[in-house]
C-alpha positions in Angstrom: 82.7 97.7 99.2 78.9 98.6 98.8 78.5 102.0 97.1 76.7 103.5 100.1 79.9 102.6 102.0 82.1 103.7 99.8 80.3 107.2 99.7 80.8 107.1 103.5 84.8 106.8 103.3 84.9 109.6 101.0 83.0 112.0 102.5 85.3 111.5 105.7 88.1 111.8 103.6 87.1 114.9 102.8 85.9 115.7 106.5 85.3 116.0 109.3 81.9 115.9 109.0 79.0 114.7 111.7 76.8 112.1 111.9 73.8 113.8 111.2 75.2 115.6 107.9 75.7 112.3 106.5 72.5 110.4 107.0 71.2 113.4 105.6 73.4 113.5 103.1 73.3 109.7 102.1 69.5 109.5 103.1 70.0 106.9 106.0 69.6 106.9 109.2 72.5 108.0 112.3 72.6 104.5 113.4 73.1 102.9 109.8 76.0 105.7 109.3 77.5 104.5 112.7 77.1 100.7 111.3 79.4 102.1 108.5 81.6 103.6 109.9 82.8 101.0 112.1 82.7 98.4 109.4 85.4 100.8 108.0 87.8 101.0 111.4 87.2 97.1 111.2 88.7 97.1 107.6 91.7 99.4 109.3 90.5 102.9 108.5 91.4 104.8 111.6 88.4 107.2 111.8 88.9 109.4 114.4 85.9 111.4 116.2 86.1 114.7 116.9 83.6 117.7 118.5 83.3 118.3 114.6 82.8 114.8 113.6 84.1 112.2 112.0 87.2 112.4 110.0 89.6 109.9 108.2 93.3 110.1 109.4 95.9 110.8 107.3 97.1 107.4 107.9 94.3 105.4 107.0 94.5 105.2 103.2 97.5 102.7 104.1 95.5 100.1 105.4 95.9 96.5 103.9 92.5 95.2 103.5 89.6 94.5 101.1 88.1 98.1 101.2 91.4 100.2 101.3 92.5 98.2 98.3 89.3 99.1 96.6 88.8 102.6 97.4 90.6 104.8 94.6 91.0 101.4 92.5 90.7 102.2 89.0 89.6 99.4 87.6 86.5 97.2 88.1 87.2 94.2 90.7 85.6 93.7 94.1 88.1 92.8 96.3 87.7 89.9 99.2 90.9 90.0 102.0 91.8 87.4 103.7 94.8 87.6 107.0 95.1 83.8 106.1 94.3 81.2 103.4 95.7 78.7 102.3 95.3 79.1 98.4 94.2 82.2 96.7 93.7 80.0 93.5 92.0 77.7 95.3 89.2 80.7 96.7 89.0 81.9 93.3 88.0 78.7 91.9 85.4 78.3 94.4 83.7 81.8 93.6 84.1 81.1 89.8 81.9 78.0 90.6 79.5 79.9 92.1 79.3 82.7 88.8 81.7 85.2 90.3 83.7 87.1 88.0 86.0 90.6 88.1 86.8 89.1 92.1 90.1 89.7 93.7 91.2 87.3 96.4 93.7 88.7 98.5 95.6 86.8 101.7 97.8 88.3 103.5 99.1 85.0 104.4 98.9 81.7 102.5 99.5 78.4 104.0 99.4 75.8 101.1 100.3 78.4 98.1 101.5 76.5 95.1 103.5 77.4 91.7 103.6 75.4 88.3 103.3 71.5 88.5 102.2 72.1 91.7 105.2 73.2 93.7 105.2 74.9 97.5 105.2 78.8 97.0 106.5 79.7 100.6 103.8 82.4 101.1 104.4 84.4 104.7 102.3 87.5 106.0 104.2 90.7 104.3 103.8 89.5 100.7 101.3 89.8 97.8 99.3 86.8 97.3 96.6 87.7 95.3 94.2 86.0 92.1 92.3 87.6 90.0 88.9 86.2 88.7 87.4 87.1 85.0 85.6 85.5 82.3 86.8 86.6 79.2 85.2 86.3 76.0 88.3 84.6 74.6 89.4 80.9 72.6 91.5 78.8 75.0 94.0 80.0 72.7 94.6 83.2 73.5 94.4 82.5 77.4 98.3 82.8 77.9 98.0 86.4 77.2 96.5 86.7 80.3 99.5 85.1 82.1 101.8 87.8 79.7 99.7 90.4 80.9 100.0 89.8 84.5 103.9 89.4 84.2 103.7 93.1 82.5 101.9 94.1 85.5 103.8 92.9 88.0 106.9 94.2 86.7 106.2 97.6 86.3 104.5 97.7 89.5 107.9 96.6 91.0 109.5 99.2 88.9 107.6 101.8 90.3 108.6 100.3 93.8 112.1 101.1 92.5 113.2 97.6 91.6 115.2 96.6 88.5 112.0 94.2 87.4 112.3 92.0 84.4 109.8 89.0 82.7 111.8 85.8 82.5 109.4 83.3 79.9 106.6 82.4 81.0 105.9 83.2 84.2 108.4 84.9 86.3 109.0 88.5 87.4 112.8 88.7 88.3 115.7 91.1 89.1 118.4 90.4 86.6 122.0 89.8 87.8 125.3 89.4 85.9 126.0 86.5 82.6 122.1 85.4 82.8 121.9 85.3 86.5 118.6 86.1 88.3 116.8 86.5 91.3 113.2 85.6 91.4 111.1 88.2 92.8 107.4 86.9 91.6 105.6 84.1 90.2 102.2 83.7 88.3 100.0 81.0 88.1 97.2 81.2 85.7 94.5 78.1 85.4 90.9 78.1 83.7 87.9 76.1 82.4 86.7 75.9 79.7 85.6 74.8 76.0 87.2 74.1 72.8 86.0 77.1 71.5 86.0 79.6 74.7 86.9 80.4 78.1 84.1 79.7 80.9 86.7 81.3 83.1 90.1 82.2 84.5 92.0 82.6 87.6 96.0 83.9 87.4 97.8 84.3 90.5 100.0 86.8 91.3 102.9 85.9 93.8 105.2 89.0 95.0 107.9 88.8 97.6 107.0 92.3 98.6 107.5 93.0 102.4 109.8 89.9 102.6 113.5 89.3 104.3 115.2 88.0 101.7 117.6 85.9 104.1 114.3 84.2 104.8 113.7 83.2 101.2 115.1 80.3 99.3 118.2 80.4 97.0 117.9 82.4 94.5 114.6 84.6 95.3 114.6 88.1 96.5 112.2 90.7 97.5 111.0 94.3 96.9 112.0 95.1 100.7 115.9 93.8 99.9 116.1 95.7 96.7 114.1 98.8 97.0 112.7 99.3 100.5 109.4 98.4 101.9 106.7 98.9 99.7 103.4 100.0 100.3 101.6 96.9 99.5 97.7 99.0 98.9 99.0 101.1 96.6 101.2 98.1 94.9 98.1 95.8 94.0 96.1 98.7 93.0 99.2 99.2 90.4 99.3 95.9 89.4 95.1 95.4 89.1 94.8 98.6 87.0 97.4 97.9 84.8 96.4 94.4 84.5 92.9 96.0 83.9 94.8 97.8 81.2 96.0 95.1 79.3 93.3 92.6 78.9 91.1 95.4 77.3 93.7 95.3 74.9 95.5 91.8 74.2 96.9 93.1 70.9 98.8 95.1 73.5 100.5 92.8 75.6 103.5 91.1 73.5 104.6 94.7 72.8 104.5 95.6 76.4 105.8 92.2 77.2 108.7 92.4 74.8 109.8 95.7 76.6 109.8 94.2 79.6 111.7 90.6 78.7 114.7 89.5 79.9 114.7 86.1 78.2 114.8 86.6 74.5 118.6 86.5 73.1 119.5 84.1 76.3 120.9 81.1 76.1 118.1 78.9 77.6 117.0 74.9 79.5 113.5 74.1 78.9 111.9 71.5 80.1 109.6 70.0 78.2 107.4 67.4 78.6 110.4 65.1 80.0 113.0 66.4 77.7 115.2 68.9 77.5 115.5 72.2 75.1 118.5 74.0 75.1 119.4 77.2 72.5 118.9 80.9 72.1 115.5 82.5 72.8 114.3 84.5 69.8 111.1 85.7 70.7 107.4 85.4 71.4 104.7 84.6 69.1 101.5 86.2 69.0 100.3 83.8 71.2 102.8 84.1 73.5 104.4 80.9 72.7 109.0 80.9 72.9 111.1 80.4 69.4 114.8 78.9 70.5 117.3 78.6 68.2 118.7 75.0 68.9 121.3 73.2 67.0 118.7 71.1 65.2 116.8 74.3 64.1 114.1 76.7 65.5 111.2 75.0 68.1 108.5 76.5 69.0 107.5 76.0 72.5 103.8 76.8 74.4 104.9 75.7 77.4 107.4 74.8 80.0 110.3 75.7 82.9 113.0 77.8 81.4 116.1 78.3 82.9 118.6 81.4 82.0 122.1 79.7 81.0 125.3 81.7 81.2 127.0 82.2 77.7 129.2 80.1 76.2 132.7 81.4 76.7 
């Protein structure tokens, strides 16, 4: 959202006010205000007119769109809304290779999302799909953070929803059940490009079964809507952007937040990795973000891979 734009949706938040007062105001003229304001009621703002003038419904502010998820963002991403896409990944790529960075590519619907090794992520209208852009001035190394950071995000966003939200390693936000069950409620899928030495850039997706039927998922997922209620999905990114926002301001940061937020350490624990299978106790994270498990053979330390929560051994 442009600033003068912007200045216009918050002067009719605080209206009504008329035409006239806010080309004056802005120093524009009456027909670029009206221009604005109906790029706004495209956006879904529902900005009523009055014998007073223009005024912002009380209703508005829960519009699901670029410029309702921007205004009263704190934190510095432009936001680009889609009603359909099929990748959110696949956007932000493309604006990362033309030198975009602090973008946020929200769908509302994806129709090819993906996960890790390139599995379907069943993405319907009423969810969060979103992937956030940034170029951070980081070694390859350190890049998983980012992925730790958005899991932190995601969960306490959900938590706020009024779900139970935990971080099973690496990349899942789930609702814990009973003897190491789960149910997934989120994934993340973080990719970048880059050098030995630094990052040229880095996408992570963010996958939330927000506003979601959980009868209409697949085994073992649920949703914010069958746990809590339906969430209000503006307010929910802007939660999970400014805490994400939050975080990678501050990497040293993240494990600890991470950590307070993991269900996986002290599980029993299947990884795969690279073709073989790990199986032990999770310890803990590294400073990297990297597992320790406690096998029978002795400790491993793994970077990478698809863990599985194991019941314990009666």
């Amino acid at each position: 959202m442009n600033d003068t734009r912007r200045a216009v949706l918050e002067a009719l938040a605080d209206g009504p006010v008329s035409g006239p007062e806010l080309a004056a105001e802005l120093e524009c003229s009456r027909a670029a205000v009206w221009k604005h304001v109906e790029a706004l009621r495209d956006a879904g703002f529902n900005v009523e007119s009055s014998g007073s003038g223009y005024v912002l419904a009380s209703d508005s502010i829960d519009a699901y769109s670029g410029p309702a998820i921007e205004y009263g963002l704190e934190a510095p991403f432009a936001v680009e809304y889609h009603e359909t896409l099929a990748s959110t990944n696949d956007r932000a790529r493309e604006l990362a290779g033309s030198g975009e960075t602090d973008v946020v590519v929200v769908a509302d619907e994806q129709t090819g999302g993906r996960g890790r090794l390139e599995r379907v992520w069943d993405a319907p209208a009423g969810g969060v799909w979103l992937s956030i852009l940034c170029r951070p001035e980081i070694p390859p190394a350190r890049a998983p953070l980012y992925t730790l950071a958005a899991a932190v995000a995601t969960a306490r966003a959900a938590r706020e929803a009024g779900v139970d939200a935990a971080i099973k390693w690496p990349n899942d936000v789930i609702v814990p059940g009973d003897g190491g069950d789960y149910r997934k409620l989120a994934g993340i899928l973080t990719e970048m490009e880059g050098e030995t030495d630094r990052v040229a850039w880095l996408v992570v997706g963010i996958g939330v079964n927000a506003n979601l039927e959980a009868a209409d998922l697949p085994e073992g997922a649920t949703s914010i809507c069958d746990e809590a209620g339906v969430v209000g999905r503006r307010r929910f990114v802007q939660r999970v952007l400014e805490t994400f926002d939050e975080y990678r301001s501050n990497l040293d940061a993240v494990i600890p937040a991470w950590r307070d937020l993991a269900a996986t350490p002290g599980q029993r624990v299947r990884i795969e990795v690279a073709g073989t299978e790990l199986v032990g106790r999770a310890v803990d994270v590294d400073g990297h973000g990297a597992l320790t498990v406690a096998t029978d053979e002795g400790e491993r330390t793994v970077t990478t891979g698809d863990c599985e929560h194991l019941r314990p051994i009666e």
